[in-house]
C-alpha positions as CSV (number, residue, x, y, z in Angstrom):
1,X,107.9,108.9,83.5
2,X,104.9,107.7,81.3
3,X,103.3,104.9,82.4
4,X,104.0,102.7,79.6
5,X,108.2,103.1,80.8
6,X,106.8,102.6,84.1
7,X,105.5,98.9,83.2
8,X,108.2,98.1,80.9
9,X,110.4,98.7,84.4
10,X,108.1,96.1,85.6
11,X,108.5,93.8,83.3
12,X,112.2,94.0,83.3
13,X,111.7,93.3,87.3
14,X,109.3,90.4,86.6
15,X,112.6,88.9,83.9
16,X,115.3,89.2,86.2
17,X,112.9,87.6,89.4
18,X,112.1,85.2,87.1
19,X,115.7,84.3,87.3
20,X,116.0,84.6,90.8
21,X,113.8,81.6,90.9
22,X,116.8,79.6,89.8
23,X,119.2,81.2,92.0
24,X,117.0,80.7,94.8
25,X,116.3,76.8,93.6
26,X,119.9,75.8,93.9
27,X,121.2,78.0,96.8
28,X,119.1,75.5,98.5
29,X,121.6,72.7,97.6
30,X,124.3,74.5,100.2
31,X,122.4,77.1,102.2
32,X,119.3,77.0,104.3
33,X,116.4,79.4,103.4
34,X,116.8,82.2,106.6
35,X,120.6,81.9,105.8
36,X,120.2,82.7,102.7
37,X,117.4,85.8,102.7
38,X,119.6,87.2,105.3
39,X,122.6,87.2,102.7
40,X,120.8,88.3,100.2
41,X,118.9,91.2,101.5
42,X,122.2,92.4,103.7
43,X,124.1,92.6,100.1
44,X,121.1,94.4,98.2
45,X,121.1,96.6,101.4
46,X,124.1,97.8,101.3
47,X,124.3,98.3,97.7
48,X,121.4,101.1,98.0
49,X,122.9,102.1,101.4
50,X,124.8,105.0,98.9
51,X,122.0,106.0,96.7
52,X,119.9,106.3,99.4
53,X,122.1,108.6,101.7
54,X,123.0,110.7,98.1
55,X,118.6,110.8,97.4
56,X,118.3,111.7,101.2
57,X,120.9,114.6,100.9
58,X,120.2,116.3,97.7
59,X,115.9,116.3,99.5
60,X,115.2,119.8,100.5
61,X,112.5,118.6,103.2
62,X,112.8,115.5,105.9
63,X,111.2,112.3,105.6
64,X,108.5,112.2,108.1
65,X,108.6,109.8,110.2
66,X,105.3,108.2,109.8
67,X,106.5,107.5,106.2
68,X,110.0,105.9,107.8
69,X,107.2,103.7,109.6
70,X,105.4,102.9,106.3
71,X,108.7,102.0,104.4
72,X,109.6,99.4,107.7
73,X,106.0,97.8,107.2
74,X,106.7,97.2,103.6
75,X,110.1,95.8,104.6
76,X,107.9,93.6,107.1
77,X,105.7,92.4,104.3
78,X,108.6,91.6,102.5
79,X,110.2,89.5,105.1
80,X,106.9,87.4,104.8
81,X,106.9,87.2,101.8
82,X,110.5,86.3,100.9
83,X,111.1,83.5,103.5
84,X,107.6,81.7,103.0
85,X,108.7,81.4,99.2
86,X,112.3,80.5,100.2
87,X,111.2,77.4,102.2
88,X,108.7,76.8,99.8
89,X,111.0,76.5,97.1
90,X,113.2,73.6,99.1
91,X,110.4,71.1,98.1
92,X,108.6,72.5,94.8
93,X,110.1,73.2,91.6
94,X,111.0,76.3,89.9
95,X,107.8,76.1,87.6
96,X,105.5,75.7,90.2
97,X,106.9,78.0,92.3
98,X,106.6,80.7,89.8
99,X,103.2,79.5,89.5
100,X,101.9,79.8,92.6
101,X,103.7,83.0,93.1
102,X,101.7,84.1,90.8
103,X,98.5,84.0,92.9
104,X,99.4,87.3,94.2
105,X,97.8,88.9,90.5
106,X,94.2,88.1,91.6
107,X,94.9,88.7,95.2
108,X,96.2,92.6,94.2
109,X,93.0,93.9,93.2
110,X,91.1,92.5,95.3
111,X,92.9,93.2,98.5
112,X,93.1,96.7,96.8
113,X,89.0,96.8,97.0
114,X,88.7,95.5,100.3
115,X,91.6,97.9,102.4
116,X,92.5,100.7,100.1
117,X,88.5,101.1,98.8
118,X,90.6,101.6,95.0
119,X,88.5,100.6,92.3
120,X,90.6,99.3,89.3
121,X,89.8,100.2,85.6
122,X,87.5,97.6,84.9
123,X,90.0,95.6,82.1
124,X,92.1,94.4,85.3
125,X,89.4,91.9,86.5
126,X,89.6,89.9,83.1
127,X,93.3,90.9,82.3
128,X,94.1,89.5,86.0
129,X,92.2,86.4,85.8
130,X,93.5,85.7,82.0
131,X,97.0,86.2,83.5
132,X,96.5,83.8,86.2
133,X,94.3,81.1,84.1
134,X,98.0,81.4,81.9
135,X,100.2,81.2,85.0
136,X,98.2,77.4,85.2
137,X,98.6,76.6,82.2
138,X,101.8,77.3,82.4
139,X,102.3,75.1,85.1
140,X,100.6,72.6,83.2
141,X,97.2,73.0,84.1
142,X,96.7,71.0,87.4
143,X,96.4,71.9,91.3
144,X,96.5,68.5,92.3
145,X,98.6,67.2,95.0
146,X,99.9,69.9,96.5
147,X,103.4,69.5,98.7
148,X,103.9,71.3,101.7
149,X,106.2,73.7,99.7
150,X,103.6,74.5,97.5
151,X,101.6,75.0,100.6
152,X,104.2,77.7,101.5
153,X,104.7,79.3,98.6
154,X,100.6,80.0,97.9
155,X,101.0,81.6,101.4
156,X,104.2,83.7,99.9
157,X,101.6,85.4,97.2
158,X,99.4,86.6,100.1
159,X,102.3,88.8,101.4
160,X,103.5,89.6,97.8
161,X,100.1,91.1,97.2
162,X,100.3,92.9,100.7
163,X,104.3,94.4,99.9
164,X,102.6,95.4,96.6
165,X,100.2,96.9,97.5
166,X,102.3,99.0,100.2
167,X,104.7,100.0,97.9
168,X,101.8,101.1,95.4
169,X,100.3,103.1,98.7
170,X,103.6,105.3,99.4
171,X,106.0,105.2,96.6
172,X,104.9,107.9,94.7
173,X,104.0,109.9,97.6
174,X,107.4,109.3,99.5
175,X,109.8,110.7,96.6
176,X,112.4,108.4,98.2
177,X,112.4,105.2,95.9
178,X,116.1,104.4,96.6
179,X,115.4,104.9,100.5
180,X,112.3,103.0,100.3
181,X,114.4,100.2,98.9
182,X,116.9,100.4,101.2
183,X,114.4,100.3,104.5
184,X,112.3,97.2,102.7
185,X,116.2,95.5,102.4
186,X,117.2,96.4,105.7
187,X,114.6,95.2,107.6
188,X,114.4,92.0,105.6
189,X,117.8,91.2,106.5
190,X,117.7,91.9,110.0
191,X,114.6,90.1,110.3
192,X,116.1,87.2,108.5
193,X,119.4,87.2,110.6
194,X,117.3,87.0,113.4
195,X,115.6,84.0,111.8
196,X,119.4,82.3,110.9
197,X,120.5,82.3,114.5
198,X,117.4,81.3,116.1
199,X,116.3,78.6,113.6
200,X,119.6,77.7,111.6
201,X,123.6,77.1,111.6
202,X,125.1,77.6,108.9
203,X,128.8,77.6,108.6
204,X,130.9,79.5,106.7
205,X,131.4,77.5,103.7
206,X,128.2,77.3,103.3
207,X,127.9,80.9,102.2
208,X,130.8,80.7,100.0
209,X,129.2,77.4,98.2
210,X,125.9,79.1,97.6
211,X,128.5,82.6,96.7
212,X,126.7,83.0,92.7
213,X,123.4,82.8,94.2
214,X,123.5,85.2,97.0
215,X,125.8,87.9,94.4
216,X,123.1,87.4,91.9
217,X,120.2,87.2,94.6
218,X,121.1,90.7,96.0
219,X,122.4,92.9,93.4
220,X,120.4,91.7,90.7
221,X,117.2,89.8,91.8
222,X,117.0,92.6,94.8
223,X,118.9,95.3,94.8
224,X,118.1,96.0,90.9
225,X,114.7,94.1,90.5
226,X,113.2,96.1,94.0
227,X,114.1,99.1,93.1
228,X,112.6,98.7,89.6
229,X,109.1,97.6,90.9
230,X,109.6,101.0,93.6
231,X,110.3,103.4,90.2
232,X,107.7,101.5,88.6
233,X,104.8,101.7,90.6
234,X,105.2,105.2,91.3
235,X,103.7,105.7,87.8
236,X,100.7,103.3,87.6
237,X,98.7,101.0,90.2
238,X,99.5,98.1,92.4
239,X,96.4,96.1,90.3
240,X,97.8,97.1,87.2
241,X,101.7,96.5,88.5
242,X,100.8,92.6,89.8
243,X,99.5,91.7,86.3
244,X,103.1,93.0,84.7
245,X,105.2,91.8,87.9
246,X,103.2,88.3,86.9
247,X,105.8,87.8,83.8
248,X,108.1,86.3,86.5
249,X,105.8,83.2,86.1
250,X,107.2,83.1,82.4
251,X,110.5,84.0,83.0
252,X,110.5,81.3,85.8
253,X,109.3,78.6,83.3
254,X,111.4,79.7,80.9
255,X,115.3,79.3,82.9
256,X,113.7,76.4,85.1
257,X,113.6,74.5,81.5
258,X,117.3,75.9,80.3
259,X,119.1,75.5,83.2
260,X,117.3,72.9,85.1
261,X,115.6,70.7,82.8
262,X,112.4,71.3,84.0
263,X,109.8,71.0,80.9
264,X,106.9,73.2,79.7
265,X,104.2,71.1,78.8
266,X,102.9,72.2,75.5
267,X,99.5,73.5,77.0
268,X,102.2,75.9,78.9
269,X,103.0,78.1,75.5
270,X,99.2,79.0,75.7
271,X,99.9,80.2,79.2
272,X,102.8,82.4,77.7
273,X,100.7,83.5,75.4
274,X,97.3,84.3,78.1
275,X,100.4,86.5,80.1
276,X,101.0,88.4,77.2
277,X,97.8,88.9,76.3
278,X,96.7,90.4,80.0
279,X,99.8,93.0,79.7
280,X,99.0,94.2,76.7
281,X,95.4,94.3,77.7
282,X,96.1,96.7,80.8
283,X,98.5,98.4,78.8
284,X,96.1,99.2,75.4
285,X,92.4,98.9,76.5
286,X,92.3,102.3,79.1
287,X,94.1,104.4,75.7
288,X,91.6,103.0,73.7
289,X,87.8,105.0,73.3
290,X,86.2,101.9,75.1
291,X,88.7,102.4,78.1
292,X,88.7,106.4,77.8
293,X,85.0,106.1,78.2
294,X,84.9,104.1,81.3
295,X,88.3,105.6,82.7
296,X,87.5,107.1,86.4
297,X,88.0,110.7,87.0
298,X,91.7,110.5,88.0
299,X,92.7,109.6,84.8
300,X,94.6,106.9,82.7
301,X,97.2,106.6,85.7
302,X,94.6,104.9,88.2
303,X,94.0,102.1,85.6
């Protein structure tokens, strides 16, 4: 796979999270947030429960398990990540949410640096911080009075930057993107169920009510979007994958205002623009002489 497939996979991931955000807004009106992560990873788990087994069979060496280990973190940085921006999404909007989601493009690179040692081509650093400067605009421009669910979701882009990071660590290495999916799903659910029946009672109709969202949640916005970002970042780097991944802001933005009424101010088209501008950046500038003669020694990939 060339690396420009591999980010168009990631921005067809950020598109259809984008649209999770609205799924994820009004399951809220039936089911609580562990209820619902635990619905929602359990169905995405065991739609990749076959393509796993089949990727697992058809493997003529074993998984290792030290990598089984690594693939249950990532599904522990995903848990983190998921229900932090579940409850934060109970009391922030669907804009803002995809907003401060967003944080996790500037976090990437940097946690990068400080635990992996991985210096990114040098057009990240502007590209990320163009793509976040849009992600404000596009949530029209102000950090002012934050909410507690804002509070919550901001904490949601730290683990986002940790799960992408992981996944930009051992998916290309593992050769097992459908079981890495599955494990990260798996271990979200559990993890989540455990959360339900500590910390929630929900009754049955309460699933069937918020029914749409959890189908749409787990095959689509999980089961689909997951394994994307997994085929995706086996081809590039978790810097360069956060700034692509960071389209969900705009796709957010985008069904919050057609579905739910929620309003781009007109300083957010900028934004949109700012996003496009950083992909195309990360995308163009390391094929270009300029980035060919800064490129490290391991090549275009590593940008």
């Amino acid at each position: 796979m060339t690396r420009l497939r591999a980010n168009v996979l990631l921005l067809v991931a950020g598109a259809v999270w984008g649209m999770g955000f609205v799924a994820q807004s009004t399951a809220m009106d039936a089911l609580s947030p562990w209820a619902f992560i635990a619905a929602k990873f359990a169905l995405a788990a065991a739609a990749l429960a076959p393509l796993a087994a089949l990727e697992s069979r058809r493997q003529p060496v074993a998984l290792p398990l030290s990598m089984l280990g690594w693939f249950a973190l990532t599904g522990g940085a995903l848990l983190l990540a998921a229900i932090t921006q579940q409850i934060g999404i109970v009391t922030t909007t669907v804009t803002n949410s995809g907003f401060l989601t967003g944080l996790y493009v500037v976090l990437t690179p940097i946690l990068g640096l400080v635990l992996l040692k991985q210096m990114p081509h040098w057009v990240v650093w502007p590209a990320a911080a163009m793509s976040f400067a849009g992600i404000a605009l596009l949530g029209g421009g102000s950090l002012s009075a934050l909410n507690t669910g804002d509070l919550w979701t901001i904490a949601s882009a730290v683990f986002w930057s940790l799960q992408i990071m992981l996944v930009g660590t051992i998916a290309a290495s593992s050769g097992r993107p459908f079981l890495l999916s599955f494990v990260q799903f798996a271990v979200t659910a559990l993890g989540a169920t455990v959360g339900t029946l500590v910390l929630e009672a929900p009754a049955l109709g309460d699933f069937a009510a918020a029914l749409p969202e959890i189908v749409y949640g787990g095959i689509f916005a999980t089961a689909l979007a997951f394994t994307l970002q997994v085929f995706g970042q086996s081809h590039t780097t978790p810097a360069q994958a956060s700034i692509f991944l960071s389209s969900e802001a705009l796709f957010a933005a985008l069904f919050g205002a057609i579905f739910l009424a929620e309003r781009i101010a007109p300083i957010g088209y900028l934004g949109c623009a700012m996003i496009l501008l950083a992909m195309l950046a990360v995308e163009l500038v390391p094929l270009s002489a300029l980035g060919r003669r800064s490129q490290p020694v391991s090549g275009p990939r590593d940008a």
